[in-house]
C-alpha positions in Angstrom: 0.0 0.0 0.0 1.4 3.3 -1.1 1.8 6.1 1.6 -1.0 8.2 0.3 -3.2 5.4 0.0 -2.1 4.7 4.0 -3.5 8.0 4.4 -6.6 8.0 2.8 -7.4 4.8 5.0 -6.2 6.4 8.1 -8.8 9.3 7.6 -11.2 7.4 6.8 -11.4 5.2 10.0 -10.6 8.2 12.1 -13.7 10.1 10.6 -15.8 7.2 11.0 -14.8 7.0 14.8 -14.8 10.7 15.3 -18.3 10.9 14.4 -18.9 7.9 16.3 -18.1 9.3 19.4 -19.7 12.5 19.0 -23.2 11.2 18.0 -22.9 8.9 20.6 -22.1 11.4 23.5 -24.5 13.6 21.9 -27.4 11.1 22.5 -26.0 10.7 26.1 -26.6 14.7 26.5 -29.9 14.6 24.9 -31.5 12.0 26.6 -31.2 13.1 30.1 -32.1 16.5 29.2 -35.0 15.1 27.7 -36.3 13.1 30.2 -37.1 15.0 33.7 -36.7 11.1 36.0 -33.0 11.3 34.5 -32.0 14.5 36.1 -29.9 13.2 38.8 -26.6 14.9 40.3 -24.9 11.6 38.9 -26.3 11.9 35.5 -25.3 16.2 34.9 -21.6 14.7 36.1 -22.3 12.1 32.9 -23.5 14.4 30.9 -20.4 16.2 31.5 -18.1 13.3 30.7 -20.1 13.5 27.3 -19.2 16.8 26.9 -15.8 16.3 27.8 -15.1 13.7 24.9 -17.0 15.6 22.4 -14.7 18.2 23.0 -11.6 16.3 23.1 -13.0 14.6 19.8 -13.7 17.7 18.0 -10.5 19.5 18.7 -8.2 16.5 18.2 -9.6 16.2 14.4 -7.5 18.9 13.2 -4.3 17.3 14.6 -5.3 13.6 13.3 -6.9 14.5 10.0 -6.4 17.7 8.7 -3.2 17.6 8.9 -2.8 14.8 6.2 -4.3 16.7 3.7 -4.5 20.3 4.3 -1.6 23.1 4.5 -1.1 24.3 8.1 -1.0 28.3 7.6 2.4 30.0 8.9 2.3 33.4 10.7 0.0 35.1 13.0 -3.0 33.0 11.8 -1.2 29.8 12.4 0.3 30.9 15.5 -3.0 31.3 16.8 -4.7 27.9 15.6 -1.7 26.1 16.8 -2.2 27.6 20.4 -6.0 27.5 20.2 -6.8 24.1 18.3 -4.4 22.1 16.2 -1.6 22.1 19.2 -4.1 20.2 21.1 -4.6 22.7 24.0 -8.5 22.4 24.0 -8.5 18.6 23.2 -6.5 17.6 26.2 -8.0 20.2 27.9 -11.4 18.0 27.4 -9.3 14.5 27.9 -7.8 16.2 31.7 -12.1 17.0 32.2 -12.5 13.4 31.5 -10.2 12.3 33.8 -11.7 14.9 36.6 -15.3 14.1 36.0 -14.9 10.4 36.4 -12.9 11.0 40.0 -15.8 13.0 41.4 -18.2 9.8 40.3 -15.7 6.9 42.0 -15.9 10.0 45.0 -19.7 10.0 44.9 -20.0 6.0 44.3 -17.6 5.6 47.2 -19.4 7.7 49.5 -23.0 5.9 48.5 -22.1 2.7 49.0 -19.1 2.8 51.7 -20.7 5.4 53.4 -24.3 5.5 52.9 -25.7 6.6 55.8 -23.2 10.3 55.5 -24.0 13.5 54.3 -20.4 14.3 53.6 -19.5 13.1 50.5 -23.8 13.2 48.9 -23.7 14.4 46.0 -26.2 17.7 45.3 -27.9 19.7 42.2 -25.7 22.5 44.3 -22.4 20.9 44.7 -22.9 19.9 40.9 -23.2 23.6 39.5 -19.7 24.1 41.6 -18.0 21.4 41.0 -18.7 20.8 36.8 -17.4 24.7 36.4 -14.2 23.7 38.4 -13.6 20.4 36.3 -13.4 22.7 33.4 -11.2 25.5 34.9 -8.7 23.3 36.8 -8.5 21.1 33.2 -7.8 24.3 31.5 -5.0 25.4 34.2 -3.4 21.8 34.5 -3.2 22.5 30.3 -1.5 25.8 30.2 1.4 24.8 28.8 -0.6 23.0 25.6 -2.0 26.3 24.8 2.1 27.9 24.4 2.8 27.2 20.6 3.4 29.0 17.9 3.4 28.2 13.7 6.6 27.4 12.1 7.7 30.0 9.8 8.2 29.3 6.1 11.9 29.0 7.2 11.4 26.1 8.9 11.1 23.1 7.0 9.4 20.7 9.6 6.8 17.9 9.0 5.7 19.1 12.5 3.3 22.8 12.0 3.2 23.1 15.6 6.3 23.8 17.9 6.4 24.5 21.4 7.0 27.7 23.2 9.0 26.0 26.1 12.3 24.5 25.6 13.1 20.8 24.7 14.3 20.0 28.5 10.8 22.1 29.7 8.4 20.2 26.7 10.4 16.4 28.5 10.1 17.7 32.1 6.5 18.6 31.8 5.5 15.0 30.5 7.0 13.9 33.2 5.0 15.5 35.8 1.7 15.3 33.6 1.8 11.0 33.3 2.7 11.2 36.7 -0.4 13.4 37.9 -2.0 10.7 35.5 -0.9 8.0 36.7 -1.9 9.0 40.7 -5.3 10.0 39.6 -5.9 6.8 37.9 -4.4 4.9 40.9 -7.3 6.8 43.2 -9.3 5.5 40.5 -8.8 2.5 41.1 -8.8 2.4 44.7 -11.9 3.7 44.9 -13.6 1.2 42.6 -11.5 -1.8 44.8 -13.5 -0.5 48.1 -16.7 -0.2 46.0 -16.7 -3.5 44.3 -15.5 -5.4 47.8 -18.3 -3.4 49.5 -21.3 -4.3 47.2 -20.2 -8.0 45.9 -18.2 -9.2 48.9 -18.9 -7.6 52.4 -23.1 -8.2 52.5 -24.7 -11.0 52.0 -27.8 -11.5 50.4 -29.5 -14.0 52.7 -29.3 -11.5 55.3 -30.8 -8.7 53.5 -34.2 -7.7 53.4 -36.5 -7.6 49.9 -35.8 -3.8 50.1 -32.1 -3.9 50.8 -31.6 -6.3 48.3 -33.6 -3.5 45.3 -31.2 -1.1 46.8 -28.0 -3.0 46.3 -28.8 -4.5 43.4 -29.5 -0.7 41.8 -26.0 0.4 43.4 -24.3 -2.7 41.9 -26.0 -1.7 38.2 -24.5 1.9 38.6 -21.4 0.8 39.6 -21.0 -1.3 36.8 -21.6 1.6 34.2 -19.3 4.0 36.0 -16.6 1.2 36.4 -16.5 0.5 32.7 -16.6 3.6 31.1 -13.6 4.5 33.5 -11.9 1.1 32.3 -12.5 2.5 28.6 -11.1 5.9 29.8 -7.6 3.8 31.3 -7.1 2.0 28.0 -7.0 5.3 26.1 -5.4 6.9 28.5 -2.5 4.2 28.4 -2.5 4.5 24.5 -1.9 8.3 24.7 1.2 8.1 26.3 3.1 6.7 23.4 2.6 10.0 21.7 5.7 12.0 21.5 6.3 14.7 24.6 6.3 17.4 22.4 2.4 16.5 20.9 1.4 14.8 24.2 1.8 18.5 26.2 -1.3 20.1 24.9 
C-alpha cells in the first residue's frame, strides 16, 4: 500500500470514529435533558463526561486529519490555531475534564455505598453547579502549557506545524510530571472502585438482607458497573496516549 493510499485509509477510519463518538455522547446529552426522571446529580456529572469527549474529539480532528491533507497556515494566523486548536490545547484540555469528572463519580459512588448513611460526601444539584465549572477550569490550568505554541515559519522546513514555546528540557520535564499526575489520579481511581466492588459483591450477603435492601443493592451494583467501565475504557486510552511523542502529548 502506497503512503498516500495509508492516508486515505487512516482518515477514513478516524472520521468514521470521530463521528462515532460525538453522536454517541450527543445522544447521552440529549436524553437526560430530555427526560425529567434522569435528572440526577450523577447523571449532569455524565452528561459532563459527554461533553468532555466531544470536545476532546472535535478539537483532536485537526491534529489527526487535517493535517494529512491540508496546509497548516504560517504566521499570526497559524500561530494562533496552533495555540488554540491544532496544538491540542482544548483537546487535552477536554481528555484532563474526562479524567476529573470520572474522579468526582468513583468519590460519589464511594461515599454511597461505603458510606451510605453520610452527608459528607452526597452528591447535590448545588455541589454539581460548583463542582462541573471547576472540572473545566482546573482542566484548562493543569493544560497551560498545551496552549504555548506558535506556527513554524516558512523557514522552517518541519513535518511538525506546531512547535512549542517552552524548551526541549521544559516540553520532556513537563511529560514527566503530567503522566505522573495521570498515573496517581488513575491509581485513586482505582482504589476507589476496589472499596466499591468489595463493598457491594463481597462484604453483605444476600441472605441477610431484606426484599428492600436487596432492590437497593442490586441498583447500586448496576451503577457501579456503568461508572466502572466507562472509567476502564477511559484507562485504556489513557495508556495508549502516552506513546505519543512529549512534544504532541503537552497540549
Amino acid at each position: 500500500m502506497s503512503e498516500e493510499s495509508a492516508d486515505v485509509a487512516l482518515t477514513i477510519t478516524n472520521s468514521i470514529l470521530i463521528i462515532t463518538c460525538i453522536v454517541g455522547n450527543f445522544f447521552v446529552c440529549a436524553v437526560v435533558m430530555k427526560n425529567r426522571q434522569m435528572r440526577t446529580p450523577i447523571n449532569y456529572l455524565l452528561v459532563n463526561l459527554a461533553a468532555a469527549d466531544i470536545c476532546y474529539v472535535t478539537f483532536i480532528t485537526p491534529s489527526i486529519i487535517l493535517s494529512h491533507n491540508v496546509d497548516h497556515p504560517k504566521g499570526i494566523p497559524g500561530t494562533v490555531l496552533c495555540a488554540v486548536v491544532t496544538g491540542g490545547g482544548l483537546a487535552f484540555t477536554g481528555a484532563e475534564a474526562s479524567i476529573f469528572t470520572l474522579l468526582v463519580v468513583a468519590f460519589e459512588r464511594y461515599f454511597a455505598v461505603v458510606h451510605p448513611y453520610g452527608n459528607r460526601g452526597k452528591l447535590t444539584f448545588r455541589k454539581v453547579k460548583v463542582i462541573i465549572p471547576g472540572i473545566w477550569i482546573l482542566a484548562a490550568i493543569n493544560k497551560i502549557p498545551g496552549f504555548m505554541k506558535r506556527s513554524r515559519s516558512a523557514k522552517e522546513n518541519s513535518s511538525n506545524y506546531c512547535i512549542s514555546l517552552l524548551t526541549e528540557e521544559g516540553v520532556k520535564a513537563l511529560f514527566t510530571v503530567y503522566t505522573s499526575i495521570d498515573s496517581a489520579l488513575l491509581i485513586l481511581l482505582v482504589l476507589l472502585y476496589s472499596k466499591v466492588v468489595y463493598t457491594l459483591w463481597f462484604k453483605h450477603s444476600d441472605n441477610v438482607l431484606t426484599h428492600h435492601q436487596q432492590g437497593v443493592l442490586a441498583l447500586r451494583k448496576r451503577v457501579t458497573l456503568m461508572v466502572v467501565s466507562i472509567s476502564a475504557i477511559l484507562v485504556i486510552s489513557w495508556g495508549g496516549r502516552q506513546n505519543i511523542a512529549p512534544d504532541t502529548r503537552i497540549c
